[in-house]
KOLMI-953542 format. One line per field, with one value per residue (C-alpha): residue in three letters; y, x, z. Coordinates in steps of 0.02 Angstrom, whole numbers, plus 50000, padded with zeros to 5 digits. Example, Ala and Ser with C-alpha at 12.3 -4.5 7.8 and 13.67 -1.06 7.14 Angstrom:
# residues 2
res c(ALA  SER)
c2 c(49775  49947)
c1 c(50615  50684)
c3 c(50390  50357)
# end
This chain:
# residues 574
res c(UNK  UNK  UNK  UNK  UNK  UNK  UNK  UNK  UNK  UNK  UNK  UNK  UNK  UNK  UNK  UNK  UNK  UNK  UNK  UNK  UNK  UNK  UNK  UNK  UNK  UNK  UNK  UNK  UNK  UNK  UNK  UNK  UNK  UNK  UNK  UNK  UNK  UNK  UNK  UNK  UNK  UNK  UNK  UNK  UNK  UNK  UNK  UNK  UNK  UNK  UNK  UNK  UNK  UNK  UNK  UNK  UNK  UNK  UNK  UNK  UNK  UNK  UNK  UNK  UNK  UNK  UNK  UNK  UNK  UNK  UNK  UNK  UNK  UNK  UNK  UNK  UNK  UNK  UNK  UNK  UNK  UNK  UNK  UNK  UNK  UNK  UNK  UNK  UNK  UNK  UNK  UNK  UNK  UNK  UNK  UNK  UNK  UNK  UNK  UNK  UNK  UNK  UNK  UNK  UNK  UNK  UNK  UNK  UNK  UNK  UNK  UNK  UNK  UNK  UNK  UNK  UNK  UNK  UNK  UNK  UNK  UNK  UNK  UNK  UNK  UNK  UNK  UNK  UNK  UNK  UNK  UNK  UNK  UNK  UNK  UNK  UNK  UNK  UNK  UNK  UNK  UNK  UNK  UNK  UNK  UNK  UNK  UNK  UNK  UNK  UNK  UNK  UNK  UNK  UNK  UNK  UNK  UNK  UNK  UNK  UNK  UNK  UNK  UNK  UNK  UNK  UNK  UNK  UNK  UNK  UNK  UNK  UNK  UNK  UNK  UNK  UNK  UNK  UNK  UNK  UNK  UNK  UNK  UNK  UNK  UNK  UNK  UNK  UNK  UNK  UNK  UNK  UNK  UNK  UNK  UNK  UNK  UNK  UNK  UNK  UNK  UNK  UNK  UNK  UNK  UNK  UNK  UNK  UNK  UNK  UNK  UNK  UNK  UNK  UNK  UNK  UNK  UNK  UNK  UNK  UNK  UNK  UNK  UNK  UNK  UNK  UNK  UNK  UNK  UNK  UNK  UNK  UNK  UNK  UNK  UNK  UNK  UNK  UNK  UNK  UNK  UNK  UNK  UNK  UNK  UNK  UNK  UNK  UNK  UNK  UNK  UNK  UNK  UNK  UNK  UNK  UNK  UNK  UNK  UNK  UNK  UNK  UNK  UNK  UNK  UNK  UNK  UNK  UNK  UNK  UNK  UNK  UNK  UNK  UNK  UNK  UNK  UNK  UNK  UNK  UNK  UNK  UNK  UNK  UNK  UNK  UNK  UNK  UNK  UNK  UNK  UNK  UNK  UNK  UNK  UNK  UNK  UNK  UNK  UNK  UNK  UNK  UNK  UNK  UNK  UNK  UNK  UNK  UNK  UNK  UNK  UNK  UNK  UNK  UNK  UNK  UNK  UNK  UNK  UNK  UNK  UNK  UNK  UNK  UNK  UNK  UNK  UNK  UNK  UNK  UNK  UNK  UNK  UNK  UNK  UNK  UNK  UNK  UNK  UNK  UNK  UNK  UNK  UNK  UNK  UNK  UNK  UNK  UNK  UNK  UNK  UNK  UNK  UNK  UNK  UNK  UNK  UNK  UNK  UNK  UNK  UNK  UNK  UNK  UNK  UNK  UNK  UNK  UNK  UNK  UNK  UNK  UNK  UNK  UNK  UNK  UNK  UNK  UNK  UNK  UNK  UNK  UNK  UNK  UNK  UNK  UNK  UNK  UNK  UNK  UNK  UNK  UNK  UNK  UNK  UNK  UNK  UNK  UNK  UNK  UNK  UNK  UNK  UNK  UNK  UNK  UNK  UNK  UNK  UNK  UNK  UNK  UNK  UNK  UNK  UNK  UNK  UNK  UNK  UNK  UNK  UNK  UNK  UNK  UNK  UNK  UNK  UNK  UNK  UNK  UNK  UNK  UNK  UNK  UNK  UNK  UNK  UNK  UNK  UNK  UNK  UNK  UNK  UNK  UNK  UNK  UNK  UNK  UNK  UNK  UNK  UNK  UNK  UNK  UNK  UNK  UNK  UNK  UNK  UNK  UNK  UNK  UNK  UNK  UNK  UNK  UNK  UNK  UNK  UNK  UNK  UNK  UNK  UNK  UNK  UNK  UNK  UNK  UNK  UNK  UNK  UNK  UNK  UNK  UNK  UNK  UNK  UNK  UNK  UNK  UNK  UNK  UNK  UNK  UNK  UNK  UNK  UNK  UNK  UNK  UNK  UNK  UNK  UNK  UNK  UNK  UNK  UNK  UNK  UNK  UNK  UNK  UNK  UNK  UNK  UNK  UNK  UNK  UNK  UNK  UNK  UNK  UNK  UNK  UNK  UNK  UNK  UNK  UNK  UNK  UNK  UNK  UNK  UNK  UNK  UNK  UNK  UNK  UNK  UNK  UNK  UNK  UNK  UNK  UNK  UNK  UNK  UNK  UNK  UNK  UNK  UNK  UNK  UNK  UNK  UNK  UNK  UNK  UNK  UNK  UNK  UNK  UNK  UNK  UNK  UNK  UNK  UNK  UNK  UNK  UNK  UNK  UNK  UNK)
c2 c(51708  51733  51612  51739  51775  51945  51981  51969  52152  52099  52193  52158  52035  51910  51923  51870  51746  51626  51640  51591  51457  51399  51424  51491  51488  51497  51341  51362  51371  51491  51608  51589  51617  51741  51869  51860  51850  52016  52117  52071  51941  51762  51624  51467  51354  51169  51089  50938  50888  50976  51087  51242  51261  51319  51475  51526  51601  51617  51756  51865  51853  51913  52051  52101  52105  52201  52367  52342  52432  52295  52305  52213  52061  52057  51933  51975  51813  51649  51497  51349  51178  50981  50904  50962  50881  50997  51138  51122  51116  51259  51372  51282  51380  51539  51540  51503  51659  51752  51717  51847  51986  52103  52193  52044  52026  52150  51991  51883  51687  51582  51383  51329  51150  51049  50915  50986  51136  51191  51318  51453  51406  51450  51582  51639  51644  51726  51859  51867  51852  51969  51841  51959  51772  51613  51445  51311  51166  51208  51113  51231  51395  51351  51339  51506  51623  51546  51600  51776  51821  51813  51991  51957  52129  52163  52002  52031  51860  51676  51525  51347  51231  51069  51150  50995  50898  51056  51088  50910  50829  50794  50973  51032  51115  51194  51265  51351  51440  51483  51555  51647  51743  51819  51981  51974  52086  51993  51905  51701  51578  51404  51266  51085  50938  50911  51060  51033  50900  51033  51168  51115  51203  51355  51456  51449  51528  51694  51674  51799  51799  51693  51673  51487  51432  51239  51193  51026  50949  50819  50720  50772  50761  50827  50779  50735  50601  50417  50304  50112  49948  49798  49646  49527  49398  49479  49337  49401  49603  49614  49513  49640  49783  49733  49698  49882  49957  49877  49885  50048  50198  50340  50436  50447  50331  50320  50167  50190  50036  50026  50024  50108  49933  49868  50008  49958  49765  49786  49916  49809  49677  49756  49870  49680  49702  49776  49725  49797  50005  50048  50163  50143  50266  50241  50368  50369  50452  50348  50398  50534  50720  50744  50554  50612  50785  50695  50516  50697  50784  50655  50584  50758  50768  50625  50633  50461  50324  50258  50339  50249  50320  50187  50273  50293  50418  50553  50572  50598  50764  50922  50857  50931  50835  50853  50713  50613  50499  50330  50310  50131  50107  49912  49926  50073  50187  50174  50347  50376  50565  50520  50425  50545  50632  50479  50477  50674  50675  50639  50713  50860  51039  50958  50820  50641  50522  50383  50293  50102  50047  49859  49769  49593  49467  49467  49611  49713  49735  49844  50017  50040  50046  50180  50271  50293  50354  50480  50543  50455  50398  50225  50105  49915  49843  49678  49663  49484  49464  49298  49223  49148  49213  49352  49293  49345  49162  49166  49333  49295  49112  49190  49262  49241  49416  49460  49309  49415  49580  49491  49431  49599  49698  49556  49586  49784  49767  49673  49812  49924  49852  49830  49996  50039  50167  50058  49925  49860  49825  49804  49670  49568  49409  49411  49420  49254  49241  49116  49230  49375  49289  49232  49414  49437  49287  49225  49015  49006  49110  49224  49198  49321  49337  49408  49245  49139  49207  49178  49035  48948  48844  48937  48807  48865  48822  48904  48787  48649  48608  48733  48653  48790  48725  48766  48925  49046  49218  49298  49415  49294  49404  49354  49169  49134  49190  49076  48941  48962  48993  48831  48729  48802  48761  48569  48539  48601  48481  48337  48366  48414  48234  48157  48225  48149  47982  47963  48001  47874  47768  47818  47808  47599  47569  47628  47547  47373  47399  47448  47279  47177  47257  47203  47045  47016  47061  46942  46799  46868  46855  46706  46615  46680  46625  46451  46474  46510  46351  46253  46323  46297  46100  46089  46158  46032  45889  45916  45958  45805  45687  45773  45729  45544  45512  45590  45456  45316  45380  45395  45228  45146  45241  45189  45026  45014  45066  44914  44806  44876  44863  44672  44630  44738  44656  44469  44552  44592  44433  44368)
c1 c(50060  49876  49769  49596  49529  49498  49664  49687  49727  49596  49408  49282  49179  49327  49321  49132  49146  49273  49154  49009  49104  49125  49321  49318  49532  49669  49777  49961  49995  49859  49908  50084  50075  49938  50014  50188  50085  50009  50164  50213  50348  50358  50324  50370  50249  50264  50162  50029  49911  49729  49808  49742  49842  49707  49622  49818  49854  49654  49643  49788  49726  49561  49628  49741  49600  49518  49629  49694  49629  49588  49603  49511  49599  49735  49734  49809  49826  49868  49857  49917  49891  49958  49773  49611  49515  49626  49596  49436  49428  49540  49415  49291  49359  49366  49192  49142  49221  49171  48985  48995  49079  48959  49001  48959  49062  49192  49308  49295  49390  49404  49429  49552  49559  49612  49511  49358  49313  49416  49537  49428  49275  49406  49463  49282  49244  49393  49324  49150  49205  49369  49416  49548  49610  49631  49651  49711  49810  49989  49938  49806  49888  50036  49934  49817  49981  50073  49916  49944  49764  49780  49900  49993  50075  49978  50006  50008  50025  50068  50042  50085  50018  50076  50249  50336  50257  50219  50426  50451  50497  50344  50273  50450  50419  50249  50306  50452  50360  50217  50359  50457  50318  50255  50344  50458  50386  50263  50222  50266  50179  50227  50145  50140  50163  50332  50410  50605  50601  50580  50722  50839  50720  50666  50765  50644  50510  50582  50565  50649  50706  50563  50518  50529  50355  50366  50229  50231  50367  50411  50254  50205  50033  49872  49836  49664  49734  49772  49864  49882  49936  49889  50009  49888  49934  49889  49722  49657  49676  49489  49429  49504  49440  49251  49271  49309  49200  49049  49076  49189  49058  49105  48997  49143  49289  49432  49515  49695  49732  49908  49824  49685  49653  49647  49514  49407  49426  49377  49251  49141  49140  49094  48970  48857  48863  48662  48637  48751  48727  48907  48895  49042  49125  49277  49422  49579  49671  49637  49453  49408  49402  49203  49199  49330  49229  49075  49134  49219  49056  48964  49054  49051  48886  48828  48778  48678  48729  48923  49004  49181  49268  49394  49559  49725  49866  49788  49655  49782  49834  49745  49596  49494  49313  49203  49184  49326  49334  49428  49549  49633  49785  49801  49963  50096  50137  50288  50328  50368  50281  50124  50103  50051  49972  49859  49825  49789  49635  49554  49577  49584  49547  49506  49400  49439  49495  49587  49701  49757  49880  49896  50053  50116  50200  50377  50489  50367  50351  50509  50430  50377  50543  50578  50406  50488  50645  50536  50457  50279  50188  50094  50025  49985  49814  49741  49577  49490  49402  49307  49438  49297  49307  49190  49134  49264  49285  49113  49096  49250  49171  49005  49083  49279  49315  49307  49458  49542  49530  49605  49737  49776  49747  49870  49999  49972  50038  50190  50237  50182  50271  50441  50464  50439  50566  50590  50652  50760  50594  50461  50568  50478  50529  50493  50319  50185  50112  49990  49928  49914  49819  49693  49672  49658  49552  49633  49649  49780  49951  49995  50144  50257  50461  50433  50366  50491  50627  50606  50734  50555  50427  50291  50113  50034  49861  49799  49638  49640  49479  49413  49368  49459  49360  49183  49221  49137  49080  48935  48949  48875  48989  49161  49106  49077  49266  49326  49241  49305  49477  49461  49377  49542  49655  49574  49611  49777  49833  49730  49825  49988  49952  49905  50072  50160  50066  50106  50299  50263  50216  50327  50468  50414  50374  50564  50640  50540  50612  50761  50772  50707  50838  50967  50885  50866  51068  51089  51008  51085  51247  51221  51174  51291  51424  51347  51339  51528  51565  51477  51549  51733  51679  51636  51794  51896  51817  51825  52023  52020  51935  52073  52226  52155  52127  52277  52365  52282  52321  52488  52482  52407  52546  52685  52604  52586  52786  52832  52744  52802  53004  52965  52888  53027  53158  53104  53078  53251  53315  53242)
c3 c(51489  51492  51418  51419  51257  51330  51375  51166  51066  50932  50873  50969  50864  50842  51024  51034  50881  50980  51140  51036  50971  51154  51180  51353  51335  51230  51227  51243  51053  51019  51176  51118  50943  50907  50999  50935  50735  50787  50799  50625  50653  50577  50649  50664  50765  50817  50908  50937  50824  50913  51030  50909  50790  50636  50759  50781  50608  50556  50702  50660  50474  50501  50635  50478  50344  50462  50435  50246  50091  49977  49794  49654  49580  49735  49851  50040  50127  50053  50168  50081  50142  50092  50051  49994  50148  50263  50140  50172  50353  50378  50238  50370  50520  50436  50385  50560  50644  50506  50505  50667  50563  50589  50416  50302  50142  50205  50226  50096  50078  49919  49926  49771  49738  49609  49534  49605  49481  49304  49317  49226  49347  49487  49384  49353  49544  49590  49485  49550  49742  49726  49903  50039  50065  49980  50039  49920  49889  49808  49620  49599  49642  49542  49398  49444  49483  49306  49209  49292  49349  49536  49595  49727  49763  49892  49988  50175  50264  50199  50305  50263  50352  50389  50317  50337  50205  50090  50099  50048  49870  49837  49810  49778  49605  49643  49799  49729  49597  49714  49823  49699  49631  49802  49882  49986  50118  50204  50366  50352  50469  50466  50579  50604  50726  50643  50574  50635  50494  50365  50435  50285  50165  50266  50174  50009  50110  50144  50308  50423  50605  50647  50813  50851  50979  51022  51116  51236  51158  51282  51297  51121  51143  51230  51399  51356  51222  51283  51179  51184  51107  51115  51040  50925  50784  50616  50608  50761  50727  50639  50781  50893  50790  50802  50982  51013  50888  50978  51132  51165  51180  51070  50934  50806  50767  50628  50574  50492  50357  50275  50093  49988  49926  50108  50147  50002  50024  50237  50186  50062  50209  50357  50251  50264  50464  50451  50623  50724  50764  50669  50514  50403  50292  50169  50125  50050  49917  49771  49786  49652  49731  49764  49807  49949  50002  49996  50108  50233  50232  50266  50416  50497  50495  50550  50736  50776  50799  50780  50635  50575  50466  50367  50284  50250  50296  50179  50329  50442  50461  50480  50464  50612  50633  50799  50901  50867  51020  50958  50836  50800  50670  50622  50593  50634  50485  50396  50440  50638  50617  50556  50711  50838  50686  50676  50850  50849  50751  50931  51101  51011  51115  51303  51238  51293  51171  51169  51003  51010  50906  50876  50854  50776  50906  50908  50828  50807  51012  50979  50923  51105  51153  50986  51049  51199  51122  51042  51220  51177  51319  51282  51386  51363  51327  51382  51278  51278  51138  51015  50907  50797  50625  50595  50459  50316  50261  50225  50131  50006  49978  49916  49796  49682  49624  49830  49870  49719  49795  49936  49858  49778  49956  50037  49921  49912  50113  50085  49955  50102  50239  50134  50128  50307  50372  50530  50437  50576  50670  50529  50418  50292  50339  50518  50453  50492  50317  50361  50502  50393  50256  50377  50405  50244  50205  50101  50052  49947  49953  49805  49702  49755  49745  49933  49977  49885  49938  50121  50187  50278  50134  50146  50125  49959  50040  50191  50157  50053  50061  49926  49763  49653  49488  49568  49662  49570  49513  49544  49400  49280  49142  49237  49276  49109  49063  49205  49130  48956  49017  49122  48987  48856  49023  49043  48835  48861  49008  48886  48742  48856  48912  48726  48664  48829  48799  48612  48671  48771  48652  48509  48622  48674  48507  48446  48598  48533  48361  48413  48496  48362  48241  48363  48390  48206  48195  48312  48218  48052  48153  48215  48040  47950  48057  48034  47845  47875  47982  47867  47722  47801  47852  47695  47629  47741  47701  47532  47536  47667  47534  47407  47478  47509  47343  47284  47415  47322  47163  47222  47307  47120  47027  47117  47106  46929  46904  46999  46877  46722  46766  46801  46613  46527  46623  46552  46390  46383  46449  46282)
# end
């Protein structure tokens, strides 16, 4: 297999366009692929993330374009892509050969995105450039081919790259229409890193006897890529970061976070590091479109200096940006592929780069063993670095709503990290919350059911020495809410203790009556069984004092008879 560019059955000025470009050889994908694409087969390419993937189908495209008729309002190529950043970079490469075409305009390439322009301004443009080839994201097409102004008759070639995540659920009803509505006679392409986990849903493409190119599948990635780890508690990772940052030479770097709301929080800190010769930049899916292609631009193009570019996952695939030399991912995503996806963004076509992964003590130590598993070369890193706080503490104590962002960026990462795929070695409760909200700087641990339902009491304060009632705002807007809602909260907890005091109270005062009633019961009790005992002594001595005179009188009676039978005896002696 022949890796000269001149060895290549393609016109002359493609031929001059990639020297120009300085690609003195084909890589193994591209001297694999492009020739097989040529004789009208399909083709199904995976391989590494940089090895030259884009130049493989953009080639065979323009060789094709090269030798149709084209007809107004028909479009003969469609290259569809996941993201509009990759969009983008692939419309990139085609302009690029095509700016040595020496018949300008005879080739002509449209960039569709949604959420950039309306559908009629797209639909307006497509009318004005009458593009051979268009290059979109699948929303946008879906909506352009259902309105039924793009032709696609005369459709030629299809590629879809990054298939994998284009065949997924997540683009599954676009991407069925989209395929439905093209002919079936045409030449399919599909490439990515990963495209054995989309073989269930080939079918839908119309794909036919594709010729299957895997390109250096065992190590799975470039030569010129080196990739690391380095184990580091969660507090010490931004310590770790900064230590590489300034003192690794490179002219670019990216930065993976787990969260959009992690990039934002870390971004808005180390934006306040004026002193040190690091340029940040932020990007990650939540950002509005031209936010996004502005932050993308402007990263490419900046060439002094050390350029970082903070982001998520939606950065990390197919997007193809010169001078890429370090890449470090502060925590493994939750997907195994994105991985060496990640890692790919540098090291890409012979140039040196390296990507260090860092990794949590304990369980977390396991996903070298499932790296190696997967056939991924990694190897260990010792780095010493200053512990010292950075100065985080510092920047969230300036200011309240930044602890809150915090807070809302720590929990955004539990979320994150429960739904890793790995969850037999990325398990929530194997996690050292303090640790990880020092990271965060936090002072205080959110309420969370993640949190309380771990078997181990997790300390509510991570520093107890914040007075919670005087940390403020600086928007003088927001403090003056706090204030109100803690000047209602303070009357609540007075009257809350009012009402408890006067329960208090109430409750003493009835337990006094309650006493003196019985008391007084008592006494009532009391006299009036004295009232009875008198009344009963009295009773007794006045039956006593009855039968004693009823004795005398008894006594005087019987008396008195005696006396009276002695005088009428002597009267009747007479």
């Amino acid at each position: 297999m022949s890796l000269d560019w001149s060895d290549l059955q393609v016109s002359k000025w493609l031929k001059d366009a990639i020297s120009s470009m300085g690609f003195e050889k084909m890589t193994t994908v591209q001297a694999s692929a492009i020739p097989i694409f040529l004789q009208n087969k399909d083709v199904i390419v995976e391989a590494v993330t940089g090895s030259g993937k884009t130049l493989s189908f953009v080639i065979p495209i323009l060789e094709k374009m090269n030798k149709i008729q084209h007809q107004k309002g028909h479009v003969n190529a469609i290259v569809l892509a996941p993201t509009r950043e990759l969009s983008m970079q692939i419309e990139k490469v085609f302009q690029k050969v095509l700016d040595y075409n020496p018949n300008e305009n005879s080739i002509r390439t449209q960039l569709i995105l949604g959420g950039v322009k309306s559908i009629e301004e797209d639909l307006e443009a497509f009318k004005r450039l009458n593009p051979h080839i268009i290059i979109s994201t699948p929303g946008r097409l879906h909506e352009l081919i259902k309105a039924k102004k793009i032709k696609t008759n005369d459709l030629e070639i299809l590629i879809l790259d990054e298939a994998d995540r284009l065949l997924d659920l997540g683009f599954s009803k676009e991407m069925d229409f989209i395929l439905g509505s093209l002919p079936k006679q045409k030449r399919t392409g599909l490439f990515s890193a990963t495209i054995s986990t989309a073989f269930e849903t080939l079918h839908k493409t119309g794909i036919r006897n594709p010729i299957k190119i895997k390109v250096n599948a065992k190590n799975n990635k470039p030569k010129s890529l080196q990739m690391y780890y380095q184990v580091v508690k969660p507090e010490h990772k931004l310590n770790l970061m900064f230590h590489i940052l300034n003192t690794y030479h490179f002219q670019k770097a990216m930065v993976y976070f787990p969260t959009c709301a992690s990039v934002d929080y870390y971004y808005q800190f180390f934006k306040t590091f004026k002193e040190y010769d690091l340029k940040f930049f932020s990007l990650h899916g939540k950002l509005k479109t031209p936010a996004r292609l502005k932050t993308l631009k402007n990263f490419d193009e900046t060439k002094s200096g050390k350029s970082i570019l903070m982001t998520t996952d939606v950065a990390a695939r197919g997007i193809d940006i010169d001078d890429v030399d370090l890449i470090i991912q502060l925590d493994p995503p939750t997907d195994p592929d994105s991985f060496l996806h990640r890692c790919g963004r540098t090291g890409r076509a012979g140039r040196f780069g390296e990507a260090i992964t860092f990794l949590n003590e304990g369980r977390e130590e396991d996903y070298i063993n499932f790296l190696e598993v997967k056939d991924v070369e990694i190897n260990e890193l010792n780095l010493s670095f200053d512990e010292t706080d950075i100065g985080l503490r510092k920047f969230n104590l300036a200011d309240r709503a930044r602890h809150d962002k915090a807070v809302r960026t720590f929990v955004s990462f539990i979320r994150y990290y429960s739904k890793h795929s790995i969850n037999s070695i990325f398990r929530v409760k194997d996690i050292d919350f303090i640790s990880l909200g020092k990271f965060y700087g936090l002072t205080r641990m959110p309420s969370m059911p993640e949190i309380k339902q771990l078997s181990n009491k997790i300390p509510e304060f991570i520093d107890d020495s914040i007075n919670w009632d005087n940390f403020k705002y600086l928007n003088e807007e927001k403090e003056k809410s706090r204030l109100d809602e803690l000047a209602k909260e303070k009357l609540k907890v007075e009257r809350k203790e009012q009402r408890k005091k006067k329960e208090e109270n109430s409750a003493w005062s009835k337990k006094v009556m309650k006493k003196q009633v019985r008391n007084e019961k008592n006494i009532n009790k009391r006299d009036l069984d004295l009232v009875m005992k008198d009344d009963n002594d009295k009773d007794n001595q006045e039956r006593e004092l009855d039968w004693k005179d009823l004795i005398t009188q008894e006594k005087k009676k019987r008396k008195g008879n005696v006396n009276n039978q002695d005088v009428i005896g002597t009267f009747d002696d007479l």
